[in-house]
C-alpha positions as CSV (number, residue, x, y, z in Angstrom):
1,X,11.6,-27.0,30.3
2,X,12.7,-23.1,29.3
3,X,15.5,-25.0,26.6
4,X,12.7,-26.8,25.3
5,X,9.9,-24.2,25.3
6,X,12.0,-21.6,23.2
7,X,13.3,-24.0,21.0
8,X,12.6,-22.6,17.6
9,X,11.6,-25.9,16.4
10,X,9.8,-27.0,18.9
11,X,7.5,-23.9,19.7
12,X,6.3,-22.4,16.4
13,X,3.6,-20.1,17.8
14,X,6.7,-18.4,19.9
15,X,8.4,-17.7,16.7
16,X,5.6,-16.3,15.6
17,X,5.5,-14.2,18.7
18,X,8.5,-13.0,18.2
19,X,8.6,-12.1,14.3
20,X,4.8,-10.5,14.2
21,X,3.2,-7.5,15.9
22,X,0.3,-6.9,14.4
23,X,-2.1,-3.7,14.8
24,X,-5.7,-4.4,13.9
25,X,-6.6,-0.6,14.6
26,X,-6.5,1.0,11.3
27,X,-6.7,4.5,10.4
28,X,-9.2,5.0,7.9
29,X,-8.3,8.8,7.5
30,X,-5.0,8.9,7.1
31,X,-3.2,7.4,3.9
32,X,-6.6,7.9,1.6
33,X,-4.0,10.5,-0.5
34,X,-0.2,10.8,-0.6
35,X,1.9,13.0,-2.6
36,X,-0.9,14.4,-4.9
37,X,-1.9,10.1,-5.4
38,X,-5.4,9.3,-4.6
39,X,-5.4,5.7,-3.1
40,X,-8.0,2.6,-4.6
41,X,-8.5,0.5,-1.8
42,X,-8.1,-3.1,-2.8
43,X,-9.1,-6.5,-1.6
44,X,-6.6,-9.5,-2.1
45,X,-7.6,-12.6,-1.8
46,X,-4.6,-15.4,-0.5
47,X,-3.7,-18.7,-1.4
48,X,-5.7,-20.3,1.1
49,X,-9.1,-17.4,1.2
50,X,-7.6,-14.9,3.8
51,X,-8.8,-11.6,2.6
52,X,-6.4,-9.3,2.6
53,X,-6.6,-5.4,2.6
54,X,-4.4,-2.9,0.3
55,X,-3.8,0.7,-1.2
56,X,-3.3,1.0,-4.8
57,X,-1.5,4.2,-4.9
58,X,-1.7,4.4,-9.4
59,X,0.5,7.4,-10.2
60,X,-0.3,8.7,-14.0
61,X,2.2,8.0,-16.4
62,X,4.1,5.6,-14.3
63,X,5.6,2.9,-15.7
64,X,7.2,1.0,-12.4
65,X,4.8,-0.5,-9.5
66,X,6.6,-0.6,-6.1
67,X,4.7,-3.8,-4.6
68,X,5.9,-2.5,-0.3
69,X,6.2,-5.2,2.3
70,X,6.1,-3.8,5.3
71,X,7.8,-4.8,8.6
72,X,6.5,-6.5,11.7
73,X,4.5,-3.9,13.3
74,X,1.4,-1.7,12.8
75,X,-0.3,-1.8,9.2
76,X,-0.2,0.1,6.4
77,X,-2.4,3.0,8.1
78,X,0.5,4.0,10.4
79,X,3.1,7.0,10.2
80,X,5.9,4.7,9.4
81,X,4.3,3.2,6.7
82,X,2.5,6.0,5.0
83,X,6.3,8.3,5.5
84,X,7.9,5.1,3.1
85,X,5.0,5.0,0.7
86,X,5.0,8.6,0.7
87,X,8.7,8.5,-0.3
88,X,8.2,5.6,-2.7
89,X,5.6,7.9,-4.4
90,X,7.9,10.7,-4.1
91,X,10.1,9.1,-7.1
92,X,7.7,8.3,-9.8
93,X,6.5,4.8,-9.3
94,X,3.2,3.7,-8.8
95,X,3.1,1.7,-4.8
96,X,0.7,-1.0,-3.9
97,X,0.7,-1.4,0.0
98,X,-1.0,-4.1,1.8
99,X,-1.4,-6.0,4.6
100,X,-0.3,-9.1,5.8
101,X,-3.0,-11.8,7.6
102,X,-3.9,-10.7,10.8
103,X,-2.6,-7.4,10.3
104,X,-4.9,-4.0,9.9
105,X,-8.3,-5.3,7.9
106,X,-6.7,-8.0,6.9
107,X,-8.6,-11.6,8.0
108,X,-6.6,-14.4,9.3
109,X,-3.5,-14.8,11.9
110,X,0.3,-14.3,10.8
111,X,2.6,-17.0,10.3
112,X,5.7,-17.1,8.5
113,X,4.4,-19.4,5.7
114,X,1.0,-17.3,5.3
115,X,2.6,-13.4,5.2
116,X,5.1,-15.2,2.4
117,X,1.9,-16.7,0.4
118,X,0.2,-13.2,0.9
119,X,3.0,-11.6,-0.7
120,X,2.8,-13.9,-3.8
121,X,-1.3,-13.4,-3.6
122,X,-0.3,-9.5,-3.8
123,X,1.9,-10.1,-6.8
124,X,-0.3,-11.9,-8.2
125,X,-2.6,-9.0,-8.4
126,X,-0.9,-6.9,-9.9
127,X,-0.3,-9.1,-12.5
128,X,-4.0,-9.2,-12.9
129,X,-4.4,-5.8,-13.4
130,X,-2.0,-5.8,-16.7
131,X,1.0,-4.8,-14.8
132,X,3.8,-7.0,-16.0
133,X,6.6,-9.2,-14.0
134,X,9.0,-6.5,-16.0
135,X,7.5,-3.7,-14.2
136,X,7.2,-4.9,-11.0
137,X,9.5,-3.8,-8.2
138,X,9.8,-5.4,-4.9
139,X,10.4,-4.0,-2.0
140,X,10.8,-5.1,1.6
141,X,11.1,-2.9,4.3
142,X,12.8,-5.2,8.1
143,X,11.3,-8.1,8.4
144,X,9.5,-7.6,5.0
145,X,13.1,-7.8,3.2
146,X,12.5,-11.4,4.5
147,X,9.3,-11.6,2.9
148,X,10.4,-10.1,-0.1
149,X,13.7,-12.8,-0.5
150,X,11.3,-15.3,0.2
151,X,8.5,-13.7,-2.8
152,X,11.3,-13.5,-5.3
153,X,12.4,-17.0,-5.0
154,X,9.3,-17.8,-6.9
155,X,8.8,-15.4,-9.4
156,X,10.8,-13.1,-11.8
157,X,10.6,-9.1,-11.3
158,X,12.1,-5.8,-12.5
159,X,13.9,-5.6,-9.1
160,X,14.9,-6.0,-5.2
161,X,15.4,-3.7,-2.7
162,X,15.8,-5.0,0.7
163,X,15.9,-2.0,3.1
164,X,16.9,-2.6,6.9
165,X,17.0,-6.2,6.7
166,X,18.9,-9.0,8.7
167,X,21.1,-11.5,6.9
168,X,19.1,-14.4,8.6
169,X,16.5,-15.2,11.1
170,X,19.0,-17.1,13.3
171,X,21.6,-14.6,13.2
172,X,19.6,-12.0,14.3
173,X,17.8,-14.3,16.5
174,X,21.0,-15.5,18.2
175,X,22.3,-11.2,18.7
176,X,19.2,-10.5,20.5
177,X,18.6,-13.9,22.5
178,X,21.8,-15.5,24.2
179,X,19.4,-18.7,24.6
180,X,19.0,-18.6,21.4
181,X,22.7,-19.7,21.2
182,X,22.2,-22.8,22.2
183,X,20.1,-24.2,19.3
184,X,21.6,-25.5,16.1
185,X,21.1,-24.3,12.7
186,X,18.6,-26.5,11.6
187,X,16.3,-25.7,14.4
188,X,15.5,-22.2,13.2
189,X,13.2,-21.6,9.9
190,X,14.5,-20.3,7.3
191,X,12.3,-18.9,4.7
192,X,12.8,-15.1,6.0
193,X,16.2,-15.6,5.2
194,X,18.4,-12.6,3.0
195,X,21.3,-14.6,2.9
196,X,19.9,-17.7,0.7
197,X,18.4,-15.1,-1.6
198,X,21.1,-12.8,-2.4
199,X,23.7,-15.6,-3.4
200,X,21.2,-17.1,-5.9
201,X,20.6,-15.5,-9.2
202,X,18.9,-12.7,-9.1
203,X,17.0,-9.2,-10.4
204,X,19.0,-5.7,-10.1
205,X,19.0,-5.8,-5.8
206,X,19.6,-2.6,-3.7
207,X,20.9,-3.2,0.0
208,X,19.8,-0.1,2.0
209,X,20.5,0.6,5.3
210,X,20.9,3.2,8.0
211,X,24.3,3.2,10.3
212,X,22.3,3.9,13.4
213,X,19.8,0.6,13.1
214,X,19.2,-0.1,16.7
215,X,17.0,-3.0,16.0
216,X,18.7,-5.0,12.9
217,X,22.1,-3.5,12.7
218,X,23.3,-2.3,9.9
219,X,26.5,-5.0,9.8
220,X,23.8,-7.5,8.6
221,X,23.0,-5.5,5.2
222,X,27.0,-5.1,4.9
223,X,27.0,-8.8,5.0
224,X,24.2,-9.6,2.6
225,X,26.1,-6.7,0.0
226,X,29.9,-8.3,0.8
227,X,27.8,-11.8,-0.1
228,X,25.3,-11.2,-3.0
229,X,25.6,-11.9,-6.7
230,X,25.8,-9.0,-9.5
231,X,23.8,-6.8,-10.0
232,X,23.8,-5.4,-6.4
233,X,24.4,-1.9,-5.0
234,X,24.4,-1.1,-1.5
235,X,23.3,2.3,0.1
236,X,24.0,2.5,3.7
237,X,23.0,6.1,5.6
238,X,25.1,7.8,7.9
239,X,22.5,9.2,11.3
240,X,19.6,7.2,10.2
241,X,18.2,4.4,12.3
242,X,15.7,2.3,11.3
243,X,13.8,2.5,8.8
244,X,13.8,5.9,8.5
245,X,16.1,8.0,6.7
246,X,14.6,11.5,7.2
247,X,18.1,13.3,8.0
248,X,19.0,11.9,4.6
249,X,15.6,12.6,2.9
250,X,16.7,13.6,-0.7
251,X,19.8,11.6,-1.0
252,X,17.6,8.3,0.1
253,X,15.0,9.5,-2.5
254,X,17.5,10.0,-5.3
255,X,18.9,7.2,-4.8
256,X,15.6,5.0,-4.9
257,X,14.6,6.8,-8.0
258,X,18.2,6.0,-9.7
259,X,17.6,2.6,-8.9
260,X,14.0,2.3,-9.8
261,X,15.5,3.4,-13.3
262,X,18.0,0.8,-13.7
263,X,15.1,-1.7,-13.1
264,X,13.4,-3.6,-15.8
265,X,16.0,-4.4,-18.4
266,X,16.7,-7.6,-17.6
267,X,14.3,-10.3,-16.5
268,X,16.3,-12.6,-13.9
269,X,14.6,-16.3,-13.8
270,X,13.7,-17.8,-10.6
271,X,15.3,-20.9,-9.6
């Protein structure tokens, strides 16, 4: 009964369990400003009429929008988002944070299929506001690196940067759960995967991690770097956990900016 009630396949609403921790308190002071940016809160509407909340954070005379999947926890109100968005904001680029279903003022419950069609919804606004695919950088922060893999295996963008990510779902799944080990392959979904993204064809992609990842170690991002196509570059932080990369502040920021840069040349098509 346990084998068969933690089967991935077989118990959906575990998985979702698992992958999602959603905070519906959200901060309404906090996050209204960051680095000198006065945020336009948004409404996003998904593919299927969850309404979902966001930050527009417009930065004058920027010519690059960050669209920032977060990870599983919390919302964009929180200190762990606002200190990346902050930073994102620190290099020059406009940021558009949201929320996933179920998460903050968003509507709706999470799912893996949903958070991966409110990405797209999210895209798709910013499309809508004139901002083109060229312009566009996507960026996915733990388990949204997932989301974002999944996002740019439908549309074409500037450029990728998944930051503490795991190579797969199962992989991951199968380090932290020893009964996990005894499912097969096929039994664990696989749209959050890295690994199917970064072999395809794809935009510039940056691989970012921190050496001292306690929850997704850092050996997954090495393998997603040692496996991806060209263009990819792969930043990796030595006493950062995860996430966060305070200790290495201005060389993490540099190195976003640099990258940010380098985006936008070269359309890669989706396939």
């Amino acid at each position: 009964m346990v084998v068969w009630f933690c089967c991935p396949a077989a118990n959906p609403a575990l998985v979702n369990v698992i992958l999602f921790r959603p905070l519906k308190v959200f901060d309404e002071f906090y996050g209204k400003e960051l680095a000198g940016v006065r945020a336009e809160e948004v409404n996003i509407t998904s593919s299927d009429g969850v309404r979902l909340f966001g930050r527009f954070y417009k930065q004058k005379g920027a010519t690059k929008v960050v669209l920032y999947n977060h990870g599983n926890g919390g919302n964009v109100s929180m200190p762990y988002c606002l200190y990346k968005i902050n930073s994102l904001l620190s290099t020059g680029v406009s940021v558009l944070a949201y929320d996933y279903r179920g998460y903050g003022k968003s509507t709706g419950t999470p799912s893996i299929d949903g958070v991966v069609d409110d990405s797209a919804a999210a895209f798709n606004y910013l499309l809508s506001r004139g901002i083109k695919n060229d312009q566009i950088i996507v960026y996915g922060e733990s388990l949204g690196a997932g989301v974002s893999s999944a996002l740019c295996k439908r549309i074409d963008c500037a450029g990728v940067v998944l930051e503490s990510g795991f190579s797969s779902v199962e992989a991951l799944g199968k380090e932290k759960f020893d009964l996990f080990k005894l499912y097969p392959s096929w039994m664990f979904p696989k749209q959050f995967d890295n690994d199917s993204f970064v072999v395809r064809h794809h935009p510039p992609l940056l691989i970012v991690a921190g050496k001292l990842d306690e929850v997704i170690p850092w050996h997954h991002s090495q393998y997603l770097f040692d496996h991806a196509t060209k263009p990819a570059q792969f930043a990796v932080y030595e006493d950062c956990h995860h996430a966060f990369f305070q200790k290495k502040q201005s060389d993490f920021d540099a190195r976003l900016k640099t990258f940010f840069e380098q985006c936008g040349t070269k359309i890669a098509c989706a396939n």
